[in-house]
C-alpha positions in Angstrom: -37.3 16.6 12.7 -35.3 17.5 9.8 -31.6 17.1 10.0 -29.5 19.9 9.4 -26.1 19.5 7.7 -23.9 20.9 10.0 -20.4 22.6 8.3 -19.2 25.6 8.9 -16.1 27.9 7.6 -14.6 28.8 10.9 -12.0 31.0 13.0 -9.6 28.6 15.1 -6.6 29.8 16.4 -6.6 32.6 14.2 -7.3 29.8 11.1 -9.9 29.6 8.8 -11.1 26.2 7.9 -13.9 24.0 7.0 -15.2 22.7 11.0 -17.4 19.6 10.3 -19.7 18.5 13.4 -20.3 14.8 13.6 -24.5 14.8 13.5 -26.2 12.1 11.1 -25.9 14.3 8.1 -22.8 16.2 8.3 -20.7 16.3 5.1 -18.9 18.8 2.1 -19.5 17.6 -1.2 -16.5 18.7 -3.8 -16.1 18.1 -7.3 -14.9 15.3 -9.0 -11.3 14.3 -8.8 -10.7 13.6 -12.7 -7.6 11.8 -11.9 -7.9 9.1 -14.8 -4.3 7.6 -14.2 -2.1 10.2 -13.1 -2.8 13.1 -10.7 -3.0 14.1 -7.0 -4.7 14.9 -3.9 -4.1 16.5 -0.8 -5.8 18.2 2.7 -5.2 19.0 6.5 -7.1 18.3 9.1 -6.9 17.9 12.5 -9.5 16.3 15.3 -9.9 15.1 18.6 -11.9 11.9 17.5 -10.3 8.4 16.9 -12.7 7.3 14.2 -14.5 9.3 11.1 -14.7 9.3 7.4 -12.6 11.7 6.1 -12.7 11.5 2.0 -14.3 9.1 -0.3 -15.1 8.9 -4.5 -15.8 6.7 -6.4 -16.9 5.3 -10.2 -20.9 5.6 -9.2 -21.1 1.8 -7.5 -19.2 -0.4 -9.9 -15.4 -1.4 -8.9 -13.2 1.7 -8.2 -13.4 3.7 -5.0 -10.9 5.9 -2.6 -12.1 5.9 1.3 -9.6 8.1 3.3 -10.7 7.5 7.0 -9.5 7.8 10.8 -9.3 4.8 12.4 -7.9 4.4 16.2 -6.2 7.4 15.4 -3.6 5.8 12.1 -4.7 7.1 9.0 -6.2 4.2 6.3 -6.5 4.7 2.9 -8.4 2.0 1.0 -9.0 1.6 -2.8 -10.0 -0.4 -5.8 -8.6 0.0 -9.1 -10.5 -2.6 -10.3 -7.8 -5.4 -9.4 -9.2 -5.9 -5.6 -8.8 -3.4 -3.0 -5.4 -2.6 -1.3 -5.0 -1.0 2.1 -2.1 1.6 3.4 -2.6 2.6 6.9 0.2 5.2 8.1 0.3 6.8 11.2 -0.8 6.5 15.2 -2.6 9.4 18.0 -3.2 11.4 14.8 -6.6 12.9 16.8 -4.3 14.4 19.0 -5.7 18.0 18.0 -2.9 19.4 15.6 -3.0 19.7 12.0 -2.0 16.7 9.6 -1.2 16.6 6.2 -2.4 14.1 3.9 -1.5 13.2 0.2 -2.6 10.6 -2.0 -0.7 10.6 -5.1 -1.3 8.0 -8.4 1.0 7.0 -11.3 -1.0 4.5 -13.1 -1.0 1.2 -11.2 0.9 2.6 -8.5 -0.2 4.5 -5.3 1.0 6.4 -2.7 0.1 7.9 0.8 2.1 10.0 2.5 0.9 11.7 5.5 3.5 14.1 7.6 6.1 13.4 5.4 5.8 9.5 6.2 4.8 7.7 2.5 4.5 4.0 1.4 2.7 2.8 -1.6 1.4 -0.3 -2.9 1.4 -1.7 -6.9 -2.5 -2.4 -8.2 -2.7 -5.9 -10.3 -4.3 -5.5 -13.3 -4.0 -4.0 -17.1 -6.3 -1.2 -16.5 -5.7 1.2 -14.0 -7.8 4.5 -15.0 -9.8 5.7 -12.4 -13.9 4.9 -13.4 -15.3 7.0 -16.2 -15.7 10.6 -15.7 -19.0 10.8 -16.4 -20.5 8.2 -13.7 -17.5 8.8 -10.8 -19.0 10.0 -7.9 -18.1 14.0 -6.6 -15.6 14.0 -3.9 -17.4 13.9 0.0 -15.6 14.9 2.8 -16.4 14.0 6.5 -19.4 11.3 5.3 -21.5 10.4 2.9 -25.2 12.0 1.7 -27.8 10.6 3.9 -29.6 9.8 0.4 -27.0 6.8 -0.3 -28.6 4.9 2.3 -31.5 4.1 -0.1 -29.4 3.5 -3.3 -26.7 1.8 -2.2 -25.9 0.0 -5.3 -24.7 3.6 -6.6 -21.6 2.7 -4.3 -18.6 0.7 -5.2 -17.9 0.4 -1.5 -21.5 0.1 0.2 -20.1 -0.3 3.5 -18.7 3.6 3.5 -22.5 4.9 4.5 -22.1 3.1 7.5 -18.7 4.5 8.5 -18.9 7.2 11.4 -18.4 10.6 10.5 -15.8 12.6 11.0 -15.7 15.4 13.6 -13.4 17.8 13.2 -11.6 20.5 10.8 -10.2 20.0 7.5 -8.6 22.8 5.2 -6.3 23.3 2.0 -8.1 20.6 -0.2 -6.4 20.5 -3.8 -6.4 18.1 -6.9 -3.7 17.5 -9.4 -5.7 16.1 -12.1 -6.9 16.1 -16.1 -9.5 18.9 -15.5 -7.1 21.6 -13.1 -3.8 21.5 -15.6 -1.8 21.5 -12.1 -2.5 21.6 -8.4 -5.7 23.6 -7.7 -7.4 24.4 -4.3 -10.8 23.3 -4.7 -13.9 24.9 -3.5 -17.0 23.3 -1.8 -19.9 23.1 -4.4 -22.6 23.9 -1.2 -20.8 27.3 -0.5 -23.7 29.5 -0.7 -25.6 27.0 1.4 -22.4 27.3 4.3 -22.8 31.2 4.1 -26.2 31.5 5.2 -25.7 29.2 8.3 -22.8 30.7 9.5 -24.4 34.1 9.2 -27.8 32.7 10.8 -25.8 31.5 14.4 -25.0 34.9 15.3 -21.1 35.6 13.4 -21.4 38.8 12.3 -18.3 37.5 9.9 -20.1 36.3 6.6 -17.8 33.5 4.6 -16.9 36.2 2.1 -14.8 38.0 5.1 -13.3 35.4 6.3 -11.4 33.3 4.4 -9.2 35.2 1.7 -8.3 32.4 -0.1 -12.3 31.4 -1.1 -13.0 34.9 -2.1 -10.0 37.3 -2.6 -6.9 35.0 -3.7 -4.1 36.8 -3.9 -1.7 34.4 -5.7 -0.9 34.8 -8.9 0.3 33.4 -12.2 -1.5 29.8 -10.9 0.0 29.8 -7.5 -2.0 27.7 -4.8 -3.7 29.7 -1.9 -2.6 28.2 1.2 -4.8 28.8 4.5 -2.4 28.3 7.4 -2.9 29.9 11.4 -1.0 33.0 10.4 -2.8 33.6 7.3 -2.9 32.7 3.5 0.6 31.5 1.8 0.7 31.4 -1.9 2.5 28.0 -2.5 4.3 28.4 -5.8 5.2 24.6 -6.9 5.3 23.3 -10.4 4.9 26.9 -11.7 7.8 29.5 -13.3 7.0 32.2 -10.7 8.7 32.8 -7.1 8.1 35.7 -4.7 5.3 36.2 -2.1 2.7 36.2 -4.2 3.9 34.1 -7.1 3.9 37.2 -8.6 7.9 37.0 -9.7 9.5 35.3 -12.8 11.8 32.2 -11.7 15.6 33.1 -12.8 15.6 30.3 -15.7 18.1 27.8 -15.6 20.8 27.7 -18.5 23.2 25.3 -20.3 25.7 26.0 -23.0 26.4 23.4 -25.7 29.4 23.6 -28.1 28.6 20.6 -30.5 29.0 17.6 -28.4 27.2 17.8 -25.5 23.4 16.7 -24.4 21.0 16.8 -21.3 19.1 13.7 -21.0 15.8 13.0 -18.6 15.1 9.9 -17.7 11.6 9.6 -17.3 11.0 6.3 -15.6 9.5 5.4 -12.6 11.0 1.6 -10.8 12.3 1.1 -14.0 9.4 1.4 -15.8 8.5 4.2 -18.1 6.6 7.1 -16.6 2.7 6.9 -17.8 0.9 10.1 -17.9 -2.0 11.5 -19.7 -1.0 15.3 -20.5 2.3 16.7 -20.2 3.2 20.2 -21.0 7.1 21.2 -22.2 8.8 24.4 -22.6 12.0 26.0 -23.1 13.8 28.5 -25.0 16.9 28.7 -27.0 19.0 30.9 -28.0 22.3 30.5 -31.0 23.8 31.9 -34.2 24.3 28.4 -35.8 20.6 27.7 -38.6 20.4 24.1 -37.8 21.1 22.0 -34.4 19.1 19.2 -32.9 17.0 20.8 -29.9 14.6 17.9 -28.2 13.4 14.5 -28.6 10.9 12.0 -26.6 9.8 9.1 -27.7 9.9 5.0 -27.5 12.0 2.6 -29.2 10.1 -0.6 -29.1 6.8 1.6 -30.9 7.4 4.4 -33.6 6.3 7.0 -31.2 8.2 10.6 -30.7 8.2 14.2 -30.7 
């Protein structure tokens, strides 16, 4: 008998989510996360289960890999930035049937895990710390791992993830920071036309297109992030210059006066060290009656580099 991947856009309590069901094929497949050295990634999900594979990528079988999984109910992350694998595990009774939040966040060789607020980190050895090559990583699975890994395990940096259980369970609100988005992004399954079919062929009369606003009729504007929650779609409005319900208002801007003398100064450093990142993006305006003043400079000391 064939097996049937099991995953299905769902109502519970009123919110709509991606329910996995733990059979031998179940899993979502995502697009890559093109987080090269710098970026982010975050979900929710909640479950009843002690054990199950929540998230894993990787470089397509040679050192680097994230695993996100449930284990006795803590939350572990494990990964490899080519330096040996490190291990944060956060957490306890996290299958207790409510919703969790979960972010994994890099900044070069350092990276954290925060889940409910709760975060440690751990520091990657090494002089290389971007994440595999774009062009071999693996997409992003969530719940397990295609049944057609089993015979091509060498495509795995961590072989060992095929035989993890699956996870059972709903997840929701998946979204990168990375290279490719330019910001935080919700990210949608690439098997989407596949999950509409199944969920119409058991009977809903609700196709996915009606059911979840934020996969067909986002609201939020000017970049804003659509936000599934059990009342209903919130536009989360971070990192961008609009407020209001629908990201749909400008942000009063924030102002400082200079008479000759004075200066604002950012220190972008991180421990100490100076933040690494691979795109940045600055704006600002200005406003005076004098022709010449110094407005803005970056740059390095120790290397002639600077805007």
């Amino acid at each position: 008998m064939t097996n049937i991947l099991i995953i299905l856009y769902f109502f519970i309590n009123g919110s709509i989510c991606l329910l996995i069901e733990s059979t031998s094929s179940s899993y979502a497949q995502f697009r890559k996360w093109n987080v090269a050295l710098n970026g982010s990634l975050e979900f929710e999900f909640k479950t009843q289960q002690p054990n199950g594979l929540l998230l894993y990528t990787d470089d397509g079988g040679t050192y680097d890999f994230f695993e996100i999984k449930l284990v006795e109910g803590a939350l572990r992350l494990r990964y490899n930035l080519g330096g040996g694998a490190q291990i944060i595990t956060i957490g306890r009774e996290l299958n207790d049937g409510l919703w969790h939040n979960v972010s994994v966040k890099r900044d070069a060789k350092k990276t954290a895990l925060t889940v409910d607020n709760v975060s440690q980190s751990r520091i990657s050895k090494g002089k290389e710390f971007y994440f595999g090559n774009l062009a071999t990583n693996s997409d992003v699975y969530v719940g397990g791992m295609p049944s057609w890994y089993n015979t091509k395990l060498t495509r795995l940096a961590l072989p060992s993830v095929i035989f993890e259980p699956r996870f059972s369970g709903s997840i929701r609100n998946l979204v990168y920071t990375d290279f490719e988005s330019n910001g935080p992004k919700r990210q949608r399954m690439k098997r989407s036309s596949r999950m509409q079919r199944i969920v119409q062929d058991i009977g809903s009369n609700v196709s996915v297109s009606s059911m979840d606003i934020c996969e067909t009729e986002d609201p939020c504007q000017n970049g804003g992030i659509c936000i599934t929650t059990d009342s209903g779609p919130v536009c989360d409005c971070r990192n961008i210059e609009f407020e209001g319900t629908l990201c749909e208002k400008d942000k009063a801007p924030s102002e400082a006066t200079f008479y000759g003398k004075e200066y604002v100064e950012y220190k972008l450093l991180i421990e100490s060290e100076a933040a690494t990142t691979t795109q940045e993006t600055i704006n600002f305006s200005f406003r005076t009656k004098y022709s010449n003043g110094f407005l803005f400079h970056s740059g390095t000391y120790i290397v002639n580099f600077y805007i």
